[in-house]
PQR file with spaces between the fields and no chain letter, atoms N, CA, C, O and H, PARSE charges and radii, in Angstrom:
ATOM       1  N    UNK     1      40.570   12.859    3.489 -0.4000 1.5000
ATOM       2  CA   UNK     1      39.418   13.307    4.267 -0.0000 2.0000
ATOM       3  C    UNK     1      38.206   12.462    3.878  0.5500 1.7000
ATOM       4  O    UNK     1      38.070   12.294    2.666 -0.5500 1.4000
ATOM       5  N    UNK     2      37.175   11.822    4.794 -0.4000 1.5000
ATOM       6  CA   UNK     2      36.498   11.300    4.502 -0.0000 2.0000
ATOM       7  C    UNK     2      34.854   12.064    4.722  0.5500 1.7000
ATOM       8  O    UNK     2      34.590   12.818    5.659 -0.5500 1.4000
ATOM       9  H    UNK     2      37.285   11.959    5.779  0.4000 1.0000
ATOM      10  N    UNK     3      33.968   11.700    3.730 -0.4000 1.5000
ATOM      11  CA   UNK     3      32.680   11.868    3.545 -0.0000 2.0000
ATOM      12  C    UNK     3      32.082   11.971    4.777  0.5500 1.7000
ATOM      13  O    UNK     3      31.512   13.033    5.024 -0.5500 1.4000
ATOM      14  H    UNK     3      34.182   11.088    2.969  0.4000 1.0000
ATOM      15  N    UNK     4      32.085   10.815    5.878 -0.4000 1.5000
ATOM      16  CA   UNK     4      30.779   10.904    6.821 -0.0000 2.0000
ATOM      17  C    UNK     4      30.856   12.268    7.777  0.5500 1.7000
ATOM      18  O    UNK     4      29.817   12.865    8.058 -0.5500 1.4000
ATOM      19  H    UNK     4      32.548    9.952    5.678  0.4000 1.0000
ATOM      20  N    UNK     5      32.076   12.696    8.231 -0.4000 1.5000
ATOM      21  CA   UNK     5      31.724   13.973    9.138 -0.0000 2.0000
ATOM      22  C    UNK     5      30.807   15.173    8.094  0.5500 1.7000
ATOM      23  O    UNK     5      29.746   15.744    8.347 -0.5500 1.4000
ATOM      24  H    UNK     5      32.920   12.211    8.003  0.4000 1.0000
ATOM      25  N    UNK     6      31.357   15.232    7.331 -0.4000 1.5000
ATOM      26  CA   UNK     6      30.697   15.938    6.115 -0.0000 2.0000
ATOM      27  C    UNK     6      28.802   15.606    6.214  0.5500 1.7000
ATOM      28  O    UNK     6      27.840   16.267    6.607 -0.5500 1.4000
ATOM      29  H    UNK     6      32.219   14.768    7.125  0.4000 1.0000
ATOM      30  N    UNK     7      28.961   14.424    5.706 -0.4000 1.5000
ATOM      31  CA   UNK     7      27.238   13.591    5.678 -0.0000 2.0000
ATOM      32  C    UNK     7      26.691   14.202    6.663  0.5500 1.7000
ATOM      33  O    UNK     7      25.758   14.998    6.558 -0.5500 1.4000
ATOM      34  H    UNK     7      29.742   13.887    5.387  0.4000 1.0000
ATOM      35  N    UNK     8      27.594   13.646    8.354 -0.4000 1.5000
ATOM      36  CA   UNK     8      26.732   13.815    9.458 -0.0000 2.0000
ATOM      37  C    UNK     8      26.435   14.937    9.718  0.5500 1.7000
ATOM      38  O    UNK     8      25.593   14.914   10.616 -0.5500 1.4000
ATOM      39  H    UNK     8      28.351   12.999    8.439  0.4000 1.0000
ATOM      40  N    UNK     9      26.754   16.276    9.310 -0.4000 1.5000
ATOM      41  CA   UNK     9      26.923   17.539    9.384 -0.0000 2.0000
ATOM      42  C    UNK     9      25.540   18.414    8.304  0.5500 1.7000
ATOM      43  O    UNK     9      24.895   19.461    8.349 -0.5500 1.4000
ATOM      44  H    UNK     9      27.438   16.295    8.580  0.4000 1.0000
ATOM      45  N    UNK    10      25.632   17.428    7.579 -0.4000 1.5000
ATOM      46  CA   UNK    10      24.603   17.696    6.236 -0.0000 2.0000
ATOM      47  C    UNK    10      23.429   17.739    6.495  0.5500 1.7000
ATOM      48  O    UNK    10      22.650   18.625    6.142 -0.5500 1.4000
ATOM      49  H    UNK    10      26.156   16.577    7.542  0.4000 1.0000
ATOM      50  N    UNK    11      22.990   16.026    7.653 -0.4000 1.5000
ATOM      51  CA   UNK    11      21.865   15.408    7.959 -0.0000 2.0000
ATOM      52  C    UNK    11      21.322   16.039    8.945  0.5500 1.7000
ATOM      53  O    UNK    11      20.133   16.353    8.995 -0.5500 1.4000
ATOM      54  H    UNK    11      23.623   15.307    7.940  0.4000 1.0000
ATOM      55  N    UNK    12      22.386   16.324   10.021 -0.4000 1.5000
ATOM      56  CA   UNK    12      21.979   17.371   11.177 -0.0000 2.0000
ATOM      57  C    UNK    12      20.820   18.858   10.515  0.5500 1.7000
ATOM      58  O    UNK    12      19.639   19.156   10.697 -0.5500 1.4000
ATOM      59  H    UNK    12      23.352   16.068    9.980  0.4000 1.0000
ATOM      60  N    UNK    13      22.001   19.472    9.690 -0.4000 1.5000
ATOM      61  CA   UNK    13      21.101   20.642    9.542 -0.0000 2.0000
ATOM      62  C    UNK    13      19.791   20.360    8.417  0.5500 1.7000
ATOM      63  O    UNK    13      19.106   21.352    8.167 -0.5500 1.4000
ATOM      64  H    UNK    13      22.960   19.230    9.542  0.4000 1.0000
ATOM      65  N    UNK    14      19.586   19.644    8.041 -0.4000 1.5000
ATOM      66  CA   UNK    14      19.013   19.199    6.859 -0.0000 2.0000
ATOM      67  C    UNK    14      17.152   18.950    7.877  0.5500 1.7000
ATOM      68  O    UNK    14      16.047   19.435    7.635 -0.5500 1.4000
ATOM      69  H    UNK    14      20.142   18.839    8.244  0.4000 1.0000
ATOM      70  N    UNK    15      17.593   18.066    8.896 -0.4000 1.5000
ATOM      71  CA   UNK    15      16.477   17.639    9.346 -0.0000 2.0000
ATOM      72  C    UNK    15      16.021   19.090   10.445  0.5500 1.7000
ATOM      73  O    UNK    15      14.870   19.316   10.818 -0.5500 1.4000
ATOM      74  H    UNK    15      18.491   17.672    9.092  0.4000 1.0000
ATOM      75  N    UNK    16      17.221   19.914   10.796 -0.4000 1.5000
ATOM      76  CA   UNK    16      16.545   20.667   12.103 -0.0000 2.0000
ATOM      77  C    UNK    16      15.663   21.632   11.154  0.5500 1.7000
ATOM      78  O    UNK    16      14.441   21.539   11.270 -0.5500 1.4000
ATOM      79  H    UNK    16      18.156   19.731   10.493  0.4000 1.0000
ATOM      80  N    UNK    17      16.067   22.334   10.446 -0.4000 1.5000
ATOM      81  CA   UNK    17      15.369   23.309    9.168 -0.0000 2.0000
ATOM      82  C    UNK    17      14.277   22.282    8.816  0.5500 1.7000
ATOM      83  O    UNK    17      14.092   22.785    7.708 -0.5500 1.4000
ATOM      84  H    UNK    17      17.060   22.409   10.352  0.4000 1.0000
ATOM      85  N    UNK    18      13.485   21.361    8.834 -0.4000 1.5000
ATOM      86  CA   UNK    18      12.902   20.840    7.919 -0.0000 2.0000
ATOM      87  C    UNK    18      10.979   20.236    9.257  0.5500 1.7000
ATOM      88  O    UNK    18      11.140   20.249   10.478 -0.5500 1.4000
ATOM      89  H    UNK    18      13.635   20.952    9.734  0.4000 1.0000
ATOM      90  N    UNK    19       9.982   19.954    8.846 -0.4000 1.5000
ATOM      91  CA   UNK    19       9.254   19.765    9.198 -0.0000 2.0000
ATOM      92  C    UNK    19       8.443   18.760    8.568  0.5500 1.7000
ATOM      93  O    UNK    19       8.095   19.051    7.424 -0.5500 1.4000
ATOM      94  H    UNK    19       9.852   19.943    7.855  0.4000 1.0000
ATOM      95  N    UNK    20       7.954   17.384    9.123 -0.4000 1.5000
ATOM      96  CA   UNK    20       7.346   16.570    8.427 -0.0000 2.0000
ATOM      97  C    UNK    20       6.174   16.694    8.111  0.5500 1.7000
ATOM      98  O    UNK    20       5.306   17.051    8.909 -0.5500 1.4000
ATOM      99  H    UNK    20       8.237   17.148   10.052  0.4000 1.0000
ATOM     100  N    UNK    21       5.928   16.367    6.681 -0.4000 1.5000
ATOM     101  CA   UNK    21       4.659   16.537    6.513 -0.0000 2.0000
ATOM     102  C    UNK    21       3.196   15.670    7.085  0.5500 1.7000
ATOM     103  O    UNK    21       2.049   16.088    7.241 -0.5500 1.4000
ATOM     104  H    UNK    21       6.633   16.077    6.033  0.4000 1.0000
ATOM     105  N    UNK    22       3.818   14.250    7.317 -0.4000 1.5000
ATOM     106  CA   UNK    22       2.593   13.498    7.546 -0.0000 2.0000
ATOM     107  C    UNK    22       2.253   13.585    9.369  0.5500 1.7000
ATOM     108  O    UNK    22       1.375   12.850    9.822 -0.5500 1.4000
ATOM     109  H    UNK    22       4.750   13.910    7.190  0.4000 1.0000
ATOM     110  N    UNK    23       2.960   14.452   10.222 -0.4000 1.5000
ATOM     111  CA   UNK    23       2.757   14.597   11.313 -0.0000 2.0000
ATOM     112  C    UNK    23       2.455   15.867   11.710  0.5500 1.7000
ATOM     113  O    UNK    23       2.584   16.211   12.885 -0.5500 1.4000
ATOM     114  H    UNK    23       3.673   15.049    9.855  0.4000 1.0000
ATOM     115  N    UNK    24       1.862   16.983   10.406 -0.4000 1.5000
ATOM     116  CA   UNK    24       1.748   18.455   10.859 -0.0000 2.0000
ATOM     117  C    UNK    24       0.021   18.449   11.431  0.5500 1.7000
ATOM     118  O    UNK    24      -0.521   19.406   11.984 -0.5500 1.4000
ATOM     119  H    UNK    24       1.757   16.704    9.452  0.4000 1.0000
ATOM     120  N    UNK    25      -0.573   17.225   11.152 -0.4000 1.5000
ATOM     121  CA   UNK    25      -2.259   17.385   11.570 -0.0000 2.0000
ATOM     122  C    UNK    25      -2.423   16.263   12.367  0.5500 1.7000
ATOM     123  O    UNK    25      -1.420   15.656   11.991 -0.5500 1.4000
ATOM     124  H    UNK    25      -0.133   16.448   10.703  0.4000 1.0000
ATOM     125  N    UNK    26      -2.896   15.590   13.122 -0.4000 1.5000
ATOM     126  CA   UNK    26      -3.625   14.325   13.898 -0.0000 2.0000
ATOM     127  C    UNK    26      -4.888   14.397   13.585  0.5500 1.7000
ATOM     128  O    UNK    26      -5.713   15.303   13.704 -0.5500 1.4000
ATOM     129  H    UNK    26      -3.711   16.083   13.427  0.4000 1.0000
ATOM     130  N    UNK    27      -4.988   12.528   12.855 -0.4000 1.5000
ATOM     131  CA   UNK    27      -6.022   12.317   12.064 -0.0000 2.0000
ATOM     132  C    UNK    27      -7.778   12.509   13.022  0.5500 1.7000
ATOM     133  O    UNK    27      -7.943   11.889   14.073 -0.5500 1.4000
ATOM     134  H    UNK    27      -4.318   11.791   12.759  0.4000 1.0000
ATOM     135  N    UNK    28      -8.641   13.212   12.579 -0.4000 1.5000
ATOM     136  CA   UNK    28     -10.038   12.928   13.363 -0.0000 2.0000
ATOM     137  C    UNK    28     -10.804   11.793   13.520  0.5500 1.7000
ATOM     138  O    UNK    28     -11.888   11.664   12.951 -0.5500 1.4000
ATOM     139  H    UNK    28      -8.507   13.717   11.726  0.4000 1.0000
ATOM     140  N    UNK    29     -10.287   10.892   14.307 -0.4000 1.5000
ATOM     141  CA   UNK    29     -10.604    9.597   14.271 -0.0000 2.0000
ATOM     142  C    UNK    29     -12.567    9.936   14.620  0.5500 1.7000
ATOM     143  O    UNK    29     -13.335    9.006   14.373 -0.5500 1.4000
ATOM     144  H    UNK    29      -9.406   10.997   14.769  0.4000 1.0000
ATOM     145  N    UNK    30     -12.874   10.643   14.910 -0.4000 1.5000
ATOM     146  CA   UNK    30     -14.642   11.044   15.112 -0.0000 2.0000
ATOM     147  C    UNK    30     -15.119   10.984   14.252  0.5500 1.7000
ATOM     148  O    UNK    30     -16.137   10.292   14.243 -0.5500 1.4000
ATOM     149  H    UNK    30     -12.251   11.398   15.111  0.4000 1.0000
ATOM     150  N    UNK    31     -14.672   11.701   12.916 -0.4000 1.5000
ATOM     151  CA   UNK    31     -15.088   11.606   11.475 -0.0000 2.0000
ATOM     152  C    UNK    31     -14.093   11.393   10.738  0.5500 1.7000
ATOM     153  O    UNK    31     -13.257   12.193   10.317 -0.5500 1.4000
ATOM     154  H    UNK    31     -13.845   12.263   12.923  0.4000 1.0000
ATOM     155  N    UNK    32     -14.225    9.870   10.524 -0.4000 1.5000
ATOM     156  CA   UNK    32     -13.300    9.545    9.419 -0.0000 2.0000
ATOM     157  C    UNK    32     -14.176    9.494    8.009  0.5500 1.7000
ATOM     158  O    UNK    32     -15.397    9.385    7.903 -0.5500 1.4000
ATOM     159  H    UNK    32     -14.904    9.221   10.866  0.4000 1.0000
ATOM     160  N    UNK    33     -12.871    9.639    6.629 -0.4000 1.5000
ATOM     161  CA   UNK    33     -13.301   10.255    5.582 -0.0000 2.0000
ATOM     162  C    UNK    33     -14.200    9.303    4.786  0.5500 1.7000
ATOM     163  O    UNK    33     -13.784    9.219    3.630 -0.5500 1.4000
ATOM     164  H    UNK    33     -11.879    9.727    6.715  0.4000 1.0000
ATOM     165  N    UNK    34     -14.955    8.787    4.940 -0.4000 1.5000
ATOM     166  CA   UNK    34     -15.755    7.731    4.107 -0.0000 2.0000
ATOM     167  C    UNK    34     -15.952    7.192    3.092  0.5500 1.7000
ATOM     168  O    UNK    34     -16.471    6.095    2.883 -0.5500 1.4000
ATOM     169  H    UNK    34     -15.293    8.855    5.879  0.4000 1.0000
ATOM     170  N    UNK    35     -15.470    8.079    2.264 -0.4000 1.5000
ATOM     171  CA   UNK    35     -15.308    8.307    0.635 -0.0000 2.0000
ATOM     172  C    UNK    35     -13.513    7.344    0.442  0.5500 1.7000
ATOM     173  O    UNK    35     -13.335    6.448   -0.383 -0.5500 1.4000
ATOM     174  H    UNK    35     -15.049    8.970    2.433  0.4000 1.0000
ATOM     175  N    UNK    36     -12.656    7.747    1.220 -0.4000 1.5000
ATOM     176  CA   UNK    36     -11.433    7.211    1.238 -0.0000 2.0000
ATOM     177  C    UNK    36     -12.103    5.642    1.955  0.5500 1.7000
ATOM     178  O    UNK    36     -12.199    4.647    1.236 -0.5500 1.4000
ATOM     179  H    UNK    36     -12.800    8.475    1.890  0.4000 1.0000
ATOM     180  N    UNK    37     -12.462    5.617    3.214 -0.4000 1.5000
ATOM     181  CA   UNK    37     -13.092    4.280    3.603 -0.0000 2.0000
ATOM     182  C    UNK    37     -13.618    3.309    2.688  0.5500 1.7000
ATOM     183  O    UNK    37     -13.283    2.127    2.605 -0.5500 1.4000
ATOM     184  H    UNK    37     -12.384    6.425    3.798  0.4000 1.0000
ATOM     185  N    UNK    38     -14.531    3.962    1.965 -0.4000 1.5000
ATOM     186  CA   UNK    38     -15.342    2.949    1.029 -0.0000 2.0000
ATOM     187  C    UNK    38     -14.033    2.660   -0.524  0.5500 1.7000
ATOM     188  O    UNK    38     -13.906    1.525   -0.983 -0.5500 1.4000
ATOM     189  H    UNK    38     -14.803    4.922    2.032  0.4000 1.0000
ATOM     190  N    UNK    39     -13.574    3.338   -0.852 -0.4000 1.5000
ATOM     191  CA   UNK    39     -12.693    3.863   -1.765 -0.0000 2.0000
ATOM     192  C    UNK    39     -11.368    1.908   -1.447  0.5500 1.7000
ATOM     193  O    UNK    39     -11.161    0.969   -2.216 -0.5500 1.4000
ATOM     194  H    UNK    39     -13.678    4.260   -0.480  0.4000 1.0000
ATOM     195  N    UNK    40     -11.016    2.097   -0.448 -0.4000 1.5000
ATOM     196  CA   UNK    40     -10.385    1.290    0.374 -0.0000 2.0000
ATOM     197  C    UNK    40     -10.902    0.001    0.291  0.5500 1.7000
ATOM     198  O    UNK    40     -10.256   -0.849   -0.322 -0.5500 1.4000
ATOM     199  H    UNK    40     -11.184    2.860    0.177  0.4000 1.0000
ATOM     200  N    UNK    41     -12.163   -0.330    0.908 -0.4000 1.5000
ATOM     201  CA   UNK    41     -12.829   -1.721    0.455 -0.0000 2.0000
ATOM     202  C    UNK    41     -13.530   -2.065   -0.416  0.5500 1.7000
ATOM     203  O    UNK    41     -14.237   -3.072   -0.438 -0.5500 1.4000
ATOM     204  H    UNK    41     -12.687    0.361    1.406  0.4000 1.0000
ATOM     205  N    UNK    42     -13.399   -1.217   -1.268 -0.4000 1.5000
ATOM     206  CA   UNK    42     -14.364   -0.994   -2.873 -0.0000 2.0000
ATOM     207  C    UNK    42     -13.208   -1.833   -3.859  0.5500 1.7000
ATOM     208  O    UNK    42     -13.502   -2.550   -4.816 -0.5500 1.4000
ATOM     209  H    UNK    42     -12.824   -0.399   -1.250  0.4000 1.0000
ATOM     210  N    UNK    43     -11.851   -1.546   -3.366 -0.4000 1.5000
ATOM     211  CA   UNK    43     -11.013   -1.926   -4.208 -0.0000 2.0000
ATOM     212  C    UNK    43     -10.310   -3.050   -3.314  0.5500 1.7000
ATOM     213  O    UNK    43      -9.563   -3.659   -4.080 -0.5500 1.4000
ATOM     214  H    UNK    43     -11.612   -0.964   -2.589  0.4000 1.0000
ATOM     215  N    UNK    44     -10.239   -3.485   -2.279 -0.4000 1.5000
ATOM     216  CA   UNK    44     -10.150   -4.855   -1.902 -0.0000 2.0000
ATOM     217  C    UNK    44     -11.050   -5.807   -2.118  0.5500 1.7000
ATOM     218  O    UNK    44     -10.559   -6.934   -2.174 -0.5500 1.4000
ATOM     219  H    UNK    44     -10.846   -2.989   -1.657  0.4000 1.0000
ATOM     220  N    UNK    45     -12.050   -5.747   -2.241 -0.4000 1.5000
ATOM     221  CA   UNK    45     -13.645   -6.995   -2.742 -0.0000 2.0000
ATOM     222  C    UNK    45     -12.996   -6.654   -4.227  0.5500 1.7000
ATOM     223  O    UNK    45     -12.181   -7.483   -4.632 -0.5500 1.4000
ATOM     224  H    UNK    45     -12.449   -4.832   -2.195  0.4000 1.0000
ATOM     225  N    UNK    46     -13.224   -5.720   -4.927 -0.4000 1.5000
ATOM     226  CA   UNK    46     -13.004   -6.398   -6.110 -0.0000 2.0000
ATOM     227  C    UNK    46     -11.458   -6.931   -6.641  0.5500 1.7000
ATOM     228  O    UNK    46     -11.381   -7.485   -7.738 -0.5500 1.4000
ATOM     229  H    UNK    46     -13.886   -5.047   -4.598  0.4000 1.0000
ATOM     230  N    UNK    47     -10.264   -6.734   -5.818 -0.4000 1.5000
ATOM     231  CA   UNK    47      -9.100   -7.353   -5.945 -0.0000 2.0000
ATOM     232  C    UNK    47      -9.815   -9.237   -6.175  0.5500 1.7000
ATOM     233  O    UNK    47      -9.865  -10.065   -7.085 -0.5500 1.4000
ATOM     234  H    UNK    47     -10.327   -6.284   -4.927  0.4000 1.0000
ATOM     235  N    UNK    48     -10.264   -9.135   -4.664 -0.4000 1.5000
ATOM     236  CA   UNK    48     -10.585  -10.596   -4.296 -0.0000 2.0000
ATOM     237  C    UNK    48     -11.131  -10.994   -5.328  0.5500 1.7000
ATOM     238  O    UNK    48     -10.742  -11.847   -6.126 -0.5500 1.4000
ATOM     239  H    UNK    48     -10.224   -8.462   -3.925  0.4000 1.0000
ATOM     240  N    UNK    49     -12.259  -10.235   -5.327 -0.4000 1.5000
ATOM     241  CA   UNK    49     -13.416  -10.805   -6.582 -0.0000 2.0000
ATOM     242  C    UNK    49     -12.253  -11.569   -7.882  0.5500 1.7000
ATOM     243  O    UNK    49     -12.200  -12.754   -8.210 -0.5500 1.4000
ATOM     244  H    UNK    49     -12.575   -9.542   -4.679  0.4000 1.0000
ATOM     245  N    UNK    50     -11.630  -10.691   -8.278 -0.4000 1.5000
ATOM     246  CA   UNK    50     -10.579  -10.851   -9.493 -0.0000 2.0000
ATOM     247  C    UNK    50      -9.816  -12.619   -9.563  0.5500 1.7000
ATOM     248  O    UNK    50      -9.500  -13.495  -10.368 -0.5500 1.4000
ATOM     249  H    UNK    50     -11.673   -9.728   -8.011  0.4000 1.0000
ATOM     250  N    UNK    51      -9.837  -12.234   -7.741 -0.4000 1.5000
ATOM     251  CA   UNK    51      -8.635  -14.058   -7.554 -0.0000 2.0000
ATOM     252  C    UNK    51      -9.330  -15.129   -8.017  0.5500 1.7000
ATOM     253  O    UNK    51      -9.068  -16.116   -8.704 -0.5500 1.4000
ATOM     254  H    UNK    51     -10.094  -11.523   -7.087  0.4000 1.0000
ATOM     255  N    UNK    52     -10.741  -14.470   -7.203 -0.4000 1.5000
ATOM     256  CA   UNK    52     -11.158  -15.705   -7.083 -0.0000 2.0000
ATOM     257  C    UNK    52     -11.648  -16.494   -8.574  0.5500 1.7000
ATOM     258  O    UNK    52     -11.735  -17.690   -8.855 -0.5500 1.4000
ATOM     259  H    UNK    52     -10.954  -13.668   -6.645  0.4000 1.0000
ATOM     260  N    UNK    53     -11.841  -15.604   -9.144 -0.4000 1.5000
ATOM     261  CA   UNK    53     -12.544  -15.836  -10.692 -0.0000 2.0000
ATOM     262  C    UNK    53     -11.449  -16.140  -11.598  0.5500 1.7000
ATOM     263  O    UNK    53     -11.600  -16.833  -12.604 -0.5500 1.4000
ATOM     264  H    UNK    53     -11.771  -14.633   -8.916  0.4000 1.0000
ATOM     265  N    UNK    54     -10.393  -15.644  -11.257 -0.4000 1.5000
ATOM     266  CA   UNK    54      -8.785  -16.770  -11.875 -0.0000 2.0000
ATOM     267  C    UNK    54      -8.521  -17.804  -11.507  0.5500 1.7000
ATOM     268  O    UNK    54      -7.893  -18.664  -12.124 -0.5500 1.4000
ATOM     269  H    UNK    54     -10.270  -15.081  -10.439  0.4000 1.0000
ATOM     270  N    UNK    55      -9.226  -17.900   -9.823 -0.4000 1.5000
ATOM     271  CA   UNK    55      -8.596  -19.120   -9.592 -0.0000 2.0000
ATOM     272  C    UNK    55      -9.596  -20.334  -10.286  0.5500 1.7000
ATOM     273  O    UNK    55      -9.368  -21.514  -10.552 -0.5500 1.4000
ATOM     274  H    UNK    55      -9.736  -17.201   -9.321  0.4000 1.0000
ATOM     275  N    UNK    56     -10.761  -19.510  -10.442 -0.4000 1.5000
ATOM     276  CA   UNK    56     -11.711  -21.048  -10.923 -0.0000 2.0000
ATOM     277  C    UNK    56     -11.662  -21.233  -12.491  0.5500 1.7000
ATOM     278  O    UNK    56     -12.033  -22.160  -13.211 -0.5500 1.4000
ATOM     279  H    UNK    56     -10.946  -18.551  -10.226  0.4000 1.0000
ATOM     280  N    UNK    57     -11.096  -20.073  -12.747 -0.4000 1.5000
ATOM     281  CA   UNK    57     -10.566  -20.289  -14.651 -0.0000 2.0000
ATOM     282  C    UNK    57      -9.527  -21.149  -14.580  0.5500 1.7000
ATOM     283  O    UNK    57      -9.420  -22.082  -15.376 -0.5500 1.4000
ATOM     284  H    UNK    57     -10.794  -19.320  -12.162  0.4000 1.0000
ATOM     285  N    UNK    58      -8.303  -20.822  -13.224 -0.4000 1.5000
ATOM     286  CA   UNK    58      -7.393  -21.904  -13.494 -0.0000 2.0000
ATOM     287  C    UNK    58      -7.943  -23.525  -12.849  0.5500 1.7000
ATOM     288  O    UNK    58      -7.635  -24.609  -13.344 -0.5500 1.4000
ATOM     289  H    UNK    58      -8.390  -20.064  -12.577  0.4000 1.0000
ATOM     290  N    UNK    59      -8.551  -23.376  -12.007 -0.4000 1.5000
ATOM     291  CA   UNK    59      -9.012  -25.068  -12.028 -0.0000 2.0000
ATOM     292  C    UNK    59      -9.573  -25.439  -12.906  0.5500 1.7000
ATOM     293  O    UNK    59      -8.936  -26.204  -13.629 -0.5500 1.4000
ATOM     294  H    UNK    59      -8.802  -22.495  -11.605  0.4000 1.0000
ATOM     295  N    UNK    60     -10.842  -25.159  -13.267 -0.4000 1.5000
ATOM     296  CA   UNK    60     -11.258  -25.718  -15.015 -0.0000 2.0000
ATOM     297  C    UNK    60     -10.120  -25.516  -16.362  0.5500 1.7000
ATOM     298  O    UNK    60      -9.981  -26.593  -16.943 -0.5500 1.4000
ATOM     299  H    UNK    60     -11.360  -24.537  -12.679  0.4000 1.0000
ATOM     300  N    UNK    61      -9.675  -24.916  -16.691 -0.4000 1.5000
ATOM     301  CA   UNK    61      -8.196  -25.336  -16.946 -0.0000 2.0000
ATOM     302  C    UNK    61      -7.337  -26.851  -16.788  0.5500 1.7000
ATOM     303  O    UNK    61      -6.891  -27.678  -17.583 -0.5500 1.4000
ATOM     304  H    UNK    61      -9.787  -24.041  -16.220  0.4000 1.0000
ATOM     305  N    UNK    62      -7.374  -26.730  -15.547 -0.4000 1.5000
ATOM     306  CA   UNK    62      -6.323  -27.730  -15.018 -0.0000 2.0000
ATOM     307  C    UNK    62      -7.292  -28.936  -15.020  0.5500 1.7000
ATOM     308  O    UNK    62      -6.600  -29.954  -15.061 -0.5500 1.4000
ATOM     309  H    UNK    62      -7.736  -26.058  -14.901  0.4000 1.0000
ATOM     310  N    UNK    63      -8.150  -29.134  -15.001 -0.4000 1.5000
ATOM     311  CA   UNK    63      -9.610  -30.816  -15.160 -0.0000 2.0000
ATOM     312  C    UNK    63      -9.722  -30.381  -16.666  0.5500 1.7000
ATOM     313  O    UNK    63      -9.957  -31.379  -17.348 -0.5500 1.4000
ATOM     314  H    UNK    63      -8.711  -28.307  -14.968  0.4000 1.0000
ATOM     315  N    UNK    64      -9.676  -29.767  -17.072 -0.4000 1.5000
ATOM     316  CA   UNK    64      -9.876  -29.998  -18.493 -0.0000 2.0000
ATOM     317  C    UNK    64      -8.322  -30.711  -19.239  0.5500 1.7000
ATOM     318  O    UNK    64      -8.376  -31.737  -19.918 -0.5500 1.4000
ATOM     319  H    UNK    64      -9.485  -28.957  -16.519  0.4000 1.0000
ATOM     320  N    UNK    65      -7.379  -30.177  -19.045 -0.4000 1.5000
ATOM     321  CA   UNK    65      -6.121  -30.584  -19.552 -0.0000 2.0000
ATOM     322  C    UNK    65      -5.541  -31.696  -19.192  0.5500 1.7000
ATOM     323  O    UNK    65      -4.639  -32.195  -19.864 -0.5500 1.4000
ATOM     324  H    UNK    65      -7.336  -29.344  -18.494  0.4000 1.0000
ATOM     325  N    UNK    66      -6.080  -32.321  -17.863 -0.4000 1.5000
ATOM     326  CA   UNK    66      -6.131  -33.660  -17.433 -0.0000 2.0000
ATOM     327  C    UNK    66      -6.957  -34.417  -17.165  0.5500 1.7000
ATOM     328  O    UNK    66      -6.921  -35.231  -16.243 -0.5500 1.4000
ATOM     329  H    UNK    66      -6.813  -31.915  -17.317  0.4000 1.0000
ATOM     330  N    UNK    67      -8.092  -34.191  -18.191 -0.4000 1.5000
ATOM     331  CA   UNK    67      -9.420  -35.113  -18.474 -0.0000 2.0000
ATOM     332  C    UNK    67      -9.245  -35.275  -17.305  0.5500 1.7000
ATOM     333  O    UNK    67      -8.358  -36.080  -17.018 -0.5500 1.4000
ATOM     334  H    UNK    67      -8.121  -33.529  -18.941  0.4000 1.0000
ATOM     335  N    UNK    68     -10.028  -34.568  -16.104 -0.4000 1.5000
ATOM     336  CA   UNK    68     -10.294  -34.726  -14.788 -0.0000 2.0000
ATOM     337  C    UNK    68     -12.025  -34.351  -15.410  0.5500 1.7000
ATOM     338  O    UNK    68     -12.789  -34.513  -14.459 -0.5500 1.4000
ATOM     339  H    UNK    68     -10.748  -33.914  -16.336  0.4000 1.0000
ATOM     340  N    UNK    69     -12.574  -34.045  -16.312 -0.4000 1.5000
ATOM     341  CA   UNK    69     -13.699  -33.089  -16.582 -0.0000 2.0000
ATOM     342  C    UNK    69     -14.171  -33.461  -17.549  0.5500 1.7000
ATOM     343  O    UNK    69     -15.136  -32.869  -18.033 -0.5500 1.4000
ATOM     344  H    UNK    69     -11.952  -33.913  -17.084  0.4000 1.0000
């Protein structure tokens, strides 16, 4: 006897009993949460910020180690 009639039988009742969570509200696109907004690009600028300030540690680095500097 094999597993999948079993599985498919499992999955059936598994999902009809069950309700998703990230689709029980529709988001208020009128007032969105601002705190999450800023939260969001507060921590992408300073990701960037981060690159960019490695990347110029690694070029001075790299002119220094090949008397480019």
């Amino acid at each position: 006897m094999t597993f999948s009639p079993l599985l498919s039988r499992a999955v059936l009742v598994s999902r009809a009993g069950s309700r998703s969570v990230f689709t029980s509200s529709k988001p208020d696109t009128a007032n969105p949460n601002w705190f999450r907004v800023g939260l969001a690009f507060g921590t992408s600028a300073f990701l960037w910020g981060l690159l960019f300030k490695q990347h110029s540690t690694d070029v001075h680095e790299y002119k220094v180690r090949n008397g480019l500097e």
